[in-house]
C-alpha positions in Angstrom: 139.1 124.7 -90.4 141.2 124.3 -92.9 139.6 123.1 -97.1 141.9 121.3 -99.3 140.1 120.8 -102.7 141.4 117.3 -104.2 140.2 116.5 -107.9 141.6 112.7 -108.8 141.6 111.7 -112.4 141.2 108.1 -112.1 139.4 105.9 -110.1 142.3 104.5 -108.6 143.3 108.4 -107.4 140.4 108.7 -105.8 140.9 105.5 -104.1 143.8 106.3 -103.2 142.5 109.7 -101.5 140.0 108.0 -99.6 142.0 105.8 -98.1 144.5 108.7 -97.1 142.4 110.5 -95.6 140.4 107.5 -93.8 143.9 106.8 -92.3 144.4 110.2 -91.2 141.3 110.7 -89.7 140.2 113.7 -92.1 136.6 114.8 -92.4 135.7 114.8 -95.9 132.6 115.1 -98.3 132.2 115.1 -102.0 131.7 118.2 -103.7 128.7 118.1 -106.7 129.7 119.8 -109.6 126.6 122.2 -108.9 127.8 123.3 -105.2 128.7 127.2 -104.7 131.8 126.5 -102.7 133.3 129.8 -103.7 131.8 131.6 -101.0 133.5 128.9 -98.8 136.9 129.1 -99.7 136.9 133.0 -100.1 135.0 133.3 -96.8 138.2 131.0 -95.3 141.0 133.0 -97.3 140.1 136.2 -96.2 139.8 134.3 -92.1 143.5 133.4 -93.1 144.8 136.7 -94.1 143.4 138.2 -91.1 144.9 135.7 -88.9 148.0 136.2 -90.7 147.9 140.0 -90.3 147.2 140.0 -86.7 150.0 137.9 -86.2 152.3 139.5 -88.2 152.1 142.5 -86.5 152.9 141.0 -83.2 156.3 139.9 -84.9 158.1 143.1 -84.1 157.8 145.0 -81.2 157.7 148.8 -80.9 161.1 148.3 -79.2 162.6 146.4 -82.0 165.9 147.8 -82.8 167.1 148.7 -86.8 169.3 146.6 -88.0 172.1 148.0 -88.5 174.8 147.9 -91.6 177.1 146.5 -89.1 174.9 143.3 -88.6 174.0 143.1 -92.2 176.8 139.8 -93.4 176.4 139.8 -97.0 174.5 143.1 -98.6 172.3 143.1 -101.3 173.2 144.9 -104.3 169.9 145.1 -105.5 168.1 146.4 -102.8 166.7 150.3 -103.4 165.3 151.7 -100.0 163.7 154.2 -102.3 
């Protein structure tokens, strides 16, 4: 699940919005001013950043050669491996 918080200023953005998402097919419900969804979208962020980590790590392999300077094309004068 993914939460996209959308806050229109005028009544024609919100139109506007609703018939996006209508014509996308998106679930969607109105937030009160008085709903905790904090919990929601930190609850979500941190499902993200472990998904992301998880993945990440399969990215390279224990196998995975260095790169060598030989394959670097265009060096980076800035870069400090210290």
């Amino acid at each position: 699940m993914t939460s996209i918080l959308v806050k229109p200023k005028t009544k024609d953005e919100l139109f506007l919005v609703y018939e996006l998402l209508n014509k996308m097919q998106v679930d969607f419900y109105k937030i009160e001013p008085d709903d905790n969804i904090e919990s929601d979208f930190d609850k979500e962020r941190d499902e993200w950043l472990r998904f992301s980590m998880i993945n990440f790590s399969k990215t390279y392999g224990e196998d995975e050669p260095d790169y060598e300077n030989a394959v670097i094309k265009e060096p980076n004068p800035d870069y400090d491996p210290h």
